[in-house]
N, C-alpha and C positions, 0 to 999 in steps of 0.2 A: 584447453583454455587459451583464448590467445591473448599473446603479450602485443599490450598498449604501452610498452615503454618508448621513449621517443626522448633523442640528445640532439644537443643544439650545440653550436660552438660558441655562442651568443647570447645574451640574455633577453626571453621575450619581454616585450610592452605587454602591458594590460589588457591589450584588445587581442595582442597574439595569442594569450592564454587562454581569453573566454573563448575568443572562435577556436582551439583545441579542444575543449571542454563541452563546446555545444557541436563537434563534431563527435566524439565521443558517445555523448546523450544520446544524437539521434541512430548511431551505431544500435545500441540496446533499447529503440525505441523507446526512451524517456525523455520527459519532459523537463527542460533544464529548470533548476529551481534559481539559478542565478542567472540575472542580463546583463549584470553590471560589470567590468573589464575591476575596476579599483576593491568590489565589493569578494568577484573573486582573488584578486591578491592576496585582501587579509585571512580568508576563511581557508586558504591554504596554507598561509605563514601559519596561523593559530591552529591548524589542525581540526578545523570545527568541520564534523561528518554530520550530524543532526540538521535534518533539513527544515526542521523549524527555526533553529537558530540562525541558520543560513539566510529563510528567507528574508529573518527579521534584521541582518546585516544590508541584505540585497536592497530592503526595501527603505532601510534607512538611508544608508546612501543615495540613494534615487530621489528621495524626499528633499536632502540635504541638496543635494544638486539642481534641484524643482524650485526651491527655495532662494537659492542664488547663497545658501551659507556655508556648502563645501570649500568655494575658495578663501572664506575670511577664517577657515579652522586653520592653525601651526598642530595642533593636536589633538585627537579624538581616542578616547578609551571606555569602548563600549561594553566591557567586562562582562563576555561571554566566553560559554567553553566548561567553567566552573573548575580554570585549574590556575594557580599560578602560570604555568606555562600557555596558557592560554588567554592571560588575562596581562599579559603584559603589553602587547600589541598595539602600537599607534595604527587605528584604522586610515590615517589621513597617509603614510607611509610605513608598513607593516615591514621594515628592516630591521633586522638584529642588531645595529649598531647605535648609540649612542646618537649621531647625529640625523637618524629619525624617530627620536624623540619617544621609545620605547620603554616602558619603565623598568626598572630595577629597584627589585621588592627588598628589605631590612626589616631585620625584627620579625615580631608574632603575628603573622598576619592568617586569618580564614576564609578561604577560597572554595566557592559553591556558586550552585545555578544562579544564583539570588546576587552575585559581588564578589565583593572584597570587604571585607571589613580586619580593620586596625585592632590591637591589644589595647591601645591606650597609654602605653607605657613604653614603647620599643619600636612599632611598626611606623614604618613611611617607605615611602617609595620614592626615586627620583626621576623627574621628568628628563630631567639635562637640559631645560627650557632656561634660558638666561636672560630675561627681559630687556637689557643694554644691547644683547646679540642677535635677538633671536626675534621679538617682539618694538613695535613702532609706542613712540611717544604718542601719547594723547589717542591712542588707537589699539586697545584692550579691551579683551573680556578673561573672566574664567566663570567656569560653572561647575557645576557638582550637585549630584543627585544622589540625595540619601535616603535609605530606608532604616535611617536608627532613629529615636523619638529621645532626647534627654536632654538635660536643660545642662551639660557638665562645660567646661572651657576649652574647647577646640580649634582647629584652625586646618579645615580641609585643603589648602593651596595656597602653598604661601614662601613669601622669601623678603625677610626685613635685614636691613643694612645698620645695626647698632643706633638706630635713634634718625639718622640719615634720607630716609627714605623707605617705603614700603610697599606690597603688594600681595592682598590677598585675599578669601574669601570664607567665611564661616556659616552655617548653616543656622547654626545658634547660640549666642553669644552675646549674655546679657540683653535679649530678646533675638532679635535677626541682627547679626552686625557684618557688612562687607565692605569690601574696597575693589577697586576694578582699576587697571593701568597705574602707574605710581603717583604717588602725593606724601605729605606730612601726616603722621597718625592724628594729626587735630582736626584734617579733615577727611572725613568721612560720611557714608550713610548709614542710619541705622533703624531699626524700626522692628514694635513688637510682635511677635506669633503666637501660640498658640503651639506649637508642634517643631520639632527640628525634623521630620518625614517628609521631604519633595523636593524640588527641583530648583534651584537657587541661580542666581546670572547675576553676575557684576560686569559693568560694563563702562568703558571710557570711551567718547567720540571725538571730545576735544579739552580744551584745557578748562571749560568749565562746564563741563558737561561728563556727571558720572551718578552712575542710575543703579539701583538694587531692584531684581524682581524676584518675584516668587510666584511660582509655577505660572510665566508668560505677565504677569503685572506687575505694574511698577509700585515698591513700595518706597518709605520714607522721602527723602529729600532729595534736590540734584546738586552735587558741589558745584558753587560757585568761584572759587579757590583757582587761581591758575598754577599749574605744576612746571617746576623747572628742577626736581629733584633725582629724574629720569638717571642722568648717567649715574647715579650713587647704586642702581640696581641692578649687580653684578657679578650676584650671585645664584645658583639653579635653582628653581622651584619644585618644592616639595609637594605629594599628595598626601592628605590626611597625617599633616604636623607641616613645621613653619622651621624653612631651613633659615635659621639667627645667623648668619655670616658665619656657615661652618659648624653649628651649634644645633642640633636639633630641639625644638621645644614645641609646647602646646600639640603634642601627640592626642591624635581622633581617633576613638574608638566607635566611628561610625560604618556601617556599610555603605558604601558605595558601587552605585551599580550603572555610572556613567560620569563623565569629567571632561569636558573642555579647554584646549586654552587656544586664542586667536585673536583676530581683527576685533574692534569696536564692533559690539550692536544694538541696532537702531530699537527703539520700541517694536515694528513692526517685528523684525529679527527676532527680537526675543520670545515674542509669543511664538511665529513660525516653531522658533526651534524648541519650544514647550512642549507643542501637537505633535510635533515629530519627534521628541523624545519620551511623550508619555504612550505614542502609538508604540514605538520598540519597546516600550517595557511591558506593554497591554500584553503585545504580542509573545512573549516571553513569560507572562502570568504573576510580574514582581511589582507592576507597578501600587502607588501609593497614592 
């Protein structure tokens, strides 16, 4: 057998690794399942061999990038692999460390092809995303994509400052209720469903300008409300429960099987990144 091992004194780029990799390929006459330089970073961080997973990483990326929405992502967790150790991974920077934005799982959490899904009582996860540091005024999204259906009181991404200021997104909550970039909890969007199963985006572009969609449309209303409550939010953002200044609350016993947090986006954006996320779960056999 021969050894394909190979040491660097240096850490490759992106591009260093795929042209290893599709040198490699064509060595044993196969065809590379990955183009993308950033698509194979993560699928090597995360350990993912399955080449359907693979391509549905490779292609997602590619999409994201097609789209012009890769650069307004801080974080992407596409919650493939079906392990915790696999599912904690920021696709946007697949580092082990805190400050690419990699989650760190708490609590009862169940980890499968399908997501992540919370206990309801114990699980969250930490982005280390801190909205004063990390994230621009008047220029937020998050989103979150669930495959649980139940009408209970959640809070899939979130981080409120004791009354102060707030940031977050729920999938179902007293019908659809979210918030996207920071504001006063009076103002908000909210608007009824039918279902807490699909694909949710809150989104800020400017100071009166903050939109709810589901699955790519916009629903409820647009705040008019100009926000100056930004620097009060200054603390990390939770997945599935609402970090209260230190204080874990409103824990989500939903699965999730994809989560965003980044730039403002536009109507357009939001649908783009609908297609594109409903094409990666098609491709994966979870979506809803």
């Amino acid at each position: 057998m021969r050894d394909l091992t190979q040491l660097y004194n240096r850490a490759l780029s992106a591009t260093e690794v795929l042209q290893n990799y599709n040198a490699i390929c064509g060595r044993f006459g196969k065809t590379p399942t990955i183009t993308d330089g950033d698509a194979l970073s993560f699928v090597n961080a995360a350990n993912i061999s399955n080449e359907t997973q693979q391509s549905a990483i490779n292609t997602l990326v590619t999409d994201l990038k097609g789209a012009g929405l890769w650069s307004k992502m801080k974080a992407i967790y596409p919650f493939v692999g079906g392990t915790a150790a696999s599912h904690k991974w920021n696709l946007k920077d697949p580092r082990d460390v805190d400050a690419a934005f990699r989650l760190t799982f708490s609590g009862g959490w169940t980890h499968s092809s399908t997501g992540a899904k919370g206990n309801g009582t114990t699980a969250y996860a930490d982005t280390f995303i801190i909205p004063t540091t990390h994230l621009t005024q008047n220029n937020t999204h998050l989103s979150y994509y669930s495959r649980t259906a139940d009408d209970a009181q959640y809070v899939e991404l979130g981080y409120y400052n004791n009354g102060t200021a707030i940031i977050q997104i729920t999938t179902r909550y007293t019908g659809f209720g979210g918030i996207a970039g920071s504001y006063s909890t009076a103002n908000q969007v909210t608007a009824a469903v039918s279902s807490g199963t699909y694909y949710g985006i809150n989104s800020k572009t400017s100071s009166t300008s903050l939109k709810m969609y589901r699955n790519g449309v916009q629903l409820g209303t647009t705040n008019t409300t100009s926000d100056v409550q930004f620097t009060n939010l200054i603390g990390k953002i939770y997945l599935n429960a609402r970090n209260d200044n230190g204080t874990t609350a409103f824990y989500s016993a939903r699965e999730c099987a994809f989560a965003t947090i980044g730039d403002g986006l536009t109507d357009t954006d939001a649908a783009n990144l609908y297609t594109i996320v409903q094409k990666y779960q098609t491709t994966l056999g979870r979506q809803v």
